[in-house]
N, C-alpha and C positions, 0 to 999 in steps of 0.2 A: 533570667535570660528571656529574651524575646525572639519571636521566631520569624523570619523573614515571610512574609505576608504579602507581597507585589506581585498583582495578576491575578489574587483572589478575591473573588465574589462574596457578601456575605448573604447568607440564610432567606434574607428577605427581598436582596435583589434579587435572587434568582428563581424566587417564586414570583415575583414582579413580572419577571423573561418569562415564567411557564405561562403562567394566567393571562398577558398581554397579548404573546405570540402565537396563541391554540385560539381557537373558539369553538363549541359547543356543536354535536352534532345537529342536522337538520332532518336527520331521517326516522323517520313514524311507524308506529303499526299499532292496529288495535289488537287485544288479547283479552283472552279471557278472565272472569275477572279470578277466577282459580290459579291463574299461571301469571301472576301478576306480582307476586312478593317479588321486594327487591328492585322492580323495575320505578320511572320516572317518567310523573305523568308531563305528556306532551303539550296540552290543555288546561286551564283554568275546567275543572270540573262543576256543573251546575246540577241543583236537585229537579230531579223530573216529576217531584212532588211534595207536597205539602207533610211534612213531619209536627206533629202527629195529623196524619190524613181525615179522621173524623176526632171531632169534641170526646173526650174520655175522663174518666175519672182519677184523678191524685190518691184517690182515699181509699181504702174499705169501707162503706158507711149507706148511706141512704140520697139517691136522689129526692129533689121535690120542689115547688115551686117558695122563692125564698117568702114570696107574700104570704102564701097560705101556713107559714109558719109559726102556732104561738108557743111559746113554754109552757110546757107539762099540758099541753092538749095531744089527744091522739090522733095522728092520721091513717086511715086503714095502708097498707102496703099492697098494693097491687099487682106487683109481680114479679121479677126477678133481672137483671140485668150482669149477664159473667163475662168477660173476655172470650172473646171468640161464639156468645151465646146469648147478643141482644135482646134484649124486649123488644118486642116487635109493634108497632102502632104508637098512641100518642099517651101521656100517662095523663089518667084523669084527674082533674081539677079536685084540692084536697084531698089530695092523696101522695104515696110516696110508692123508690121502686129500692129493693134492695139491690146494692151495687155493690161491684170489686173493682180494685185499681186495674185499671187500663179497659175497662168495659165503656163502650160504647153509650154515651148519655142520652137516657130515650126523648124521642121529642115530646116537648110540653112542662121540660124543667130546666132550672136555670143556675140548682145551686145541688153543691153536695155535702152533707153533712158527714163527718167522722164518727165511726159506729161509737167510740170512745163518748161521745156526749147523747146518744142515745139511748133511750130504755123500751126494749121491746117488749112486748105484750099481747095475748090472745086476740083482743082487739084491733091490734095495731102496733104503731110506734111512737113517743113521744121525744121531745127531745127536751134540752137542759136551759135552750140558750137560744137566741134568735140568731139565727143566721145572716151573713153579710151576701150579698144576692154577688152569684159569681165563682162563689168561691171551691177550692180544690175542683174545678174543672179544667183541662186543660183544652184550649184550643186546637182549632185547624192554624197549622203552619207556624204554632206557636214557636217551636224549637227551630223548622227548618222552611222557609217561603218555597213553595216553588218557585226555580230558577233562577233561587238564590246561588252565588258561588259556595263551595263546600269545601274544595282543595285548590289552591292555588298550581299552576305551572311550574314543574321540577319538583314537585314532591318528591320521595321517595316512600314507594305504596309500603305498609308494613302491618303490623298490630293493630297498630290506634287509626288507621286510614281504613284498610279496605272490611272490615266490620261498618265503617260508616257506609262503604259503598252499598254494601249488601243489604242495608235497611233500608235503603231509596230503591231498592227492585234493579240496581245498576248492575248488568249484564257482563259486560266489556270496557276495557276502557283502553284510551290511546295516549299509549308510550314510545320515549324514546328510542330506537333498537338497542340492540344491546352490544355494548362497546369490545370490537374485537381486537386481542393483546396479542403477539407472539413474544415468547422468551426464547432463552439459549443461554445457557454458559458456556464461558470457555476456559482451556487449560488440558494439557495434554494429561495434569496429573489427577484432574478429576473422573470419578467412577460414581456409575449408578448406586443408589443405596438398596443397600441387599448382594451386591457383588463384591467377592475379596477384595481383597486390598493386596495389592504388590509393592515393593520398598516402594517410598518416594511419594506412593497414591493418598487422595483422599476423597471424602463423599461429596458429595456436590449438592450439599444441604442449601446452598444459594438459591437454587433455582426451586428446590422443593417448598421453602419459603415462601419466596415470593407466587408460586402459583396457589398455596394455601391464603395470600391475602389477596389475590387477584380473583378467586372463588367467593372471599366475604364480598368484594366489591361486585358482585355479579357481572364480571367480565368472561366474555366469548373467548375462551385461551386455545391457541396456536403452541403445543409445546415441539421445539424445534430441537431438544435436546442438547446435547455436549457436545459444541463444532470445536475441533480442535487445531492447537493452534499455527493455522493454516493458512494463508492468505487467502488460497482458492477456495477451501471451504467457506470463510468466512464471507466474502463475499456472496456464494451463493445461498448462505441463509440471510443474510442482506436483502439479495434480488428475493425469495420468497415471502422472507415480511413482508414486504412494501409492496409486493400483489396480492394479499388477503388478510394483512393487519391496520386496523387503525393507529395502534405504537405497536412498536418496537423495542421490548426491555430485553439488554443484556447483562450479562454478569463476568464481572473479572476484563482484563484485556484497555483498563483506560489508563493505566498508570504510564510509567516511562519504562518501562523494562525492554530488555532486545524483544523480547516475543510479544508485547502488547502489542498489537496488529491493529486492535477492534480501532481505534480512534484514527491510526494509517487510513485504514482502509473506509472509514467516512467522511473526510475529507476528501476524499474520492468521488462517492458516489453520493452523498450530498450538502449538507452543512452543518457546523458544530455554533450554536449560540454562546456556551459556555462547558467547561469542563475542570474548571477549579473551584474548591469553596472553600472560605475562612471557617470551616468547618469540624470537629472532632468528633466522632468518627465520619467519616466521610468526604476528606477532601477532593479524589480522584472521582467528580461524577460527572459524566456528560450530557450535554443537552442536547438535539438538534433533529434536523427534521433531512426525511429520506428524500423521492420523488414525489410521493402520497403520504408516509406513515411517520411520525414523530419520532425520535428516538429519545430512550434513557438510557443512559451506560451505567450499572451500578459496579463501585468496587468490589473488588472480590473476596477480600475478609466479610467472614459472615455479616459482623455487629455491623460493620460498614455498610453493608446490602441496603439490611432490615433497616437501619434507619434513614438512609435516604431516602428510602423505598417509601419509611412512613412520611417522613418533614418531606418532599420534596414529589413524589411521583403519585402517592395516594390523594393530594388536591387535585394535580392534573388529571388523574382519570375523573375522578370526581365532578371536574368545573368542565372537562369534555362528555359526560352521560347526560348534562342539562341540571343536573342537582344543583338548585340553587340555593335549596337551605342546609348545605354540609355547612358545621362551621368546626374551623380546627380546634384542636384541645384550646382553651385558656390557662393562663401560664396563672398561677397562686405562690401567695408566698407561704415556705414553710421554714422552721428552723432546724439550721444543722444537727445535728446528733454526735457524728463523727467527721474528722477532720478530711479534706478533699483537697488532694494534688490536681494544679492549675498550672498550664504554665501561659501566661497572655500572648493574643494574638489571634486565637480563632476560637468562636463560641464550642465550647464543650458540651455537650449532648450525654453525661453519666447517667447510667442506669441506678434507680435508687427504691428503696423501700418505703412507703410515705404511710405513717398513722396518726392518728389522732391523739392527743395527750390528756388527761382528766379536764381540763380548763374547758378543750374543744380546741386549742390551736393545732395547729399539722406540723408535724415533725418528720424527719428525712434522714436516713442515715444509707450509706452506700453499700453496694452487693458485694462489694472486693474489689477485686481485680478489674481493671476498668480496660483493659487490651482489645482491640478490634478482634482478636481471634478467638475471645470469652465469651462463647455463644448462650452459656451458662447462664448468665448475667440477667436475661431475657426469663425465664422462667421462673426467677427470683422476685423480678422487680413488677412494680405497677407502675409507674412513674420512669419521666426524664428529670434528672435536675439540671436545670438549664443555669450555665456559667457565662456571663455576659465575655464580651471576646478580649475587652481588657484585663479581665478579675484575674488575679493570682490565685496561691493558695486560699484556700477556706476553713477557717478552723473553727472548734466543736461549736456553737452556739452561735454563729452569725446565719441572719436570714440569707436565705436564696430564693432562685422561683426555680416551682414545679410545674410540668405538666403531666397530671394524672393520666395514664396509656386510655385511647380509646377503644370502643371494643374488637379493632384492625388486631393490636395486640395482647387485649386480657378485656375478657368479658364480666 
């Protein structure tokens, strides 16, 4: 059986509409470079200096001049050269300096030998082997020119970036601001976590969700709470997004029920680009834009949130902070394990368990229960197995494609 499917969007149109219809903040500041994780640089970043800044040594070994070089002749060593602790003056002619890696190469030699082929001596030192002139010294600017570029525009500063900053002497650097969210859920039967529950109640794990992936994304969050389901209220956390958020993420209130409001009430006050998708979980999601602030309407079954939240609103924040090198999971093929209810007509999004098999191929078998309200399922799984929107059932050994969760949902 097929499912009536007219009127909805699929997966990739509607990231089309996010990424078309938004563009990229314009707003700057510079920071320290301490207070900089996470953030996106504004700039193409250049070096304000020559890496490595003076000529140094590769080796533990002996500097010296490569001519003055013969095997098995001695040359006296004339003094010492440490990291942090140069020889000072120019090293005289036939002769050598003992050196350690990263010391400073004294002036008046050219080449450095590896203590490994040297033989030292009361006399001196000799070596094994004639030397190639040049060699294990490393240059000025050899790794980094000054004002060379180092980071490209829309980094995202992290581990492997701002350790680079720190060795060019780089202070501060200017990034994107940092992208302000307000949330809200709605539903008269949702209750804070940590407060009883009365018949009928439940926790309002939606919203607590999504401000947990809206913290990974280094977003400025607005939490506006459980507006209930209210028209007047709703509206007035409407009117307060859209004066101090850049989006606007809601939860619960897009579907068609008497009390969905949230979707009433923004056609109102400003416009919906889209708000159906050929999607499992996740049909009921909204797109559209306030007076100033964008809106997302996520469904209100948890599994629903959580993946829209990831397939659909975690690019857009993303392609709006300036990040220009996020790129979404890649989809891989793995083979089934366990058989998989499909029913065709909108891409299926199951949560699945993905390992390796002796060979090295990946293999996939599902967490259970595949129900938008199996919040469970998430804690289980690392991966989506992604179900093209025709495919039927899936039975035990046919490939499918995965995408392994990024670290949004499992680090």
């Amino acid at each position: 059986m097929e499912l009536n499917t007219s009127g909805l969007i699929s997966l990739e149109q509607a990231l089309e509409k996010l990424l078309t219809q938004t563009r990229p903040l314009q707003e700057f500041e510079e920071v320290p470079l301490t207070e900089a994780a996470g953030r996106i640089t504004a700039d193409a970043v250049v070096s304000p200096v020559d890496v490595p800044s003076f000529a140094n040594s590769a080796m533990d070994g002996y500097a010296v001049r490569a001519a003055d070089v013969t095997p098995g002749v001695v040359l006296p060593v004339a003094g010492k050269s440490f990291a942090g602790a140069p020889f000072h003056g120019e090293c005289p002619a036939g002769s050598a300096i003992r050196i350690m890696t990263g010391a400073a190469v004294p002036a008046g030699v050219d080449t450095v030998i590896m203590q490994e082929l040297a033989q030292a001596g009361e006399q001196g030192v000799s070596f094994s082997e004639a030397p190639e002139k040049g060699q294990n010294i490393r240059l000025p600017g050899e790794d980094i020119r000054r004002g060379a570029p180092v980071l490209d525009a829309g980094v995202r500063l992290g581990v492997a970036e701002l350790p680079l900053l720190a060795s060019l002497g780089i202070e501060r650097v200017r990034v994107v601001r940092k992208l302000t969210v307000a949330l809200f859920s709605t539903g008269d039967e949702l209750q804070p976590v940590g407060t009883p529950l009365q018949e009928g109640q439940i926790y309002d794990t939606n919203r607590f969700a999504v401000r947990l992936m809206l913290e990974q994304l280094g977003c400025e969050i607005v939490d506006l709470g459980i507006v209930r389901d209210d028209p007047q209220a709703l509206r007035e956390a409407f009117r307060k997004a859209d004066e101090c958020a850049d989006v606007l993420i809601s939860s619960g209130g897009v579907s068609v029920g008497e009390a969905d409001f949230t979707k009433q009430i923004l056609d109102e006050v400003g416009s919906i680009s889209f708000w159906k998708l050929a999607m499992k979980p996740g049909k009921p999601f909204a797109f559209g834009k306030l007076s100033k602030a964008w809106f997302c309407g996520l469904p209100g079954n948890p599994v629903s949130a959580v993946v829209t939240f990831y397939q659909l609103v975690q690019p857009l924040l993303v392609h709006l902070s300036g990040n220009t090198h996020w790129q979404p999971p890649a989809r891989q093929k793995a083979r089934a394990l366990t058989p998989l209810k499909k029913t065709p007509g909108r891409l299926d999004l199951q949560r699945g368990i993905v390992s390796a098999n002796a060979q090295g191929e990946l293999e996939v078998r599902t967490t259970g229960n595949q129900g938008s309200h199996v919040f469970s399922s998430f804690s289980l799984a690392n991966a989506f197995i992604v179900l093209e929107r025709e495919r039927g059932n899936v039975q035990a050994g046919e490939w499918v494609n995965i995408e392994l969760f990024n670290p949004l949902l499992k680090v």
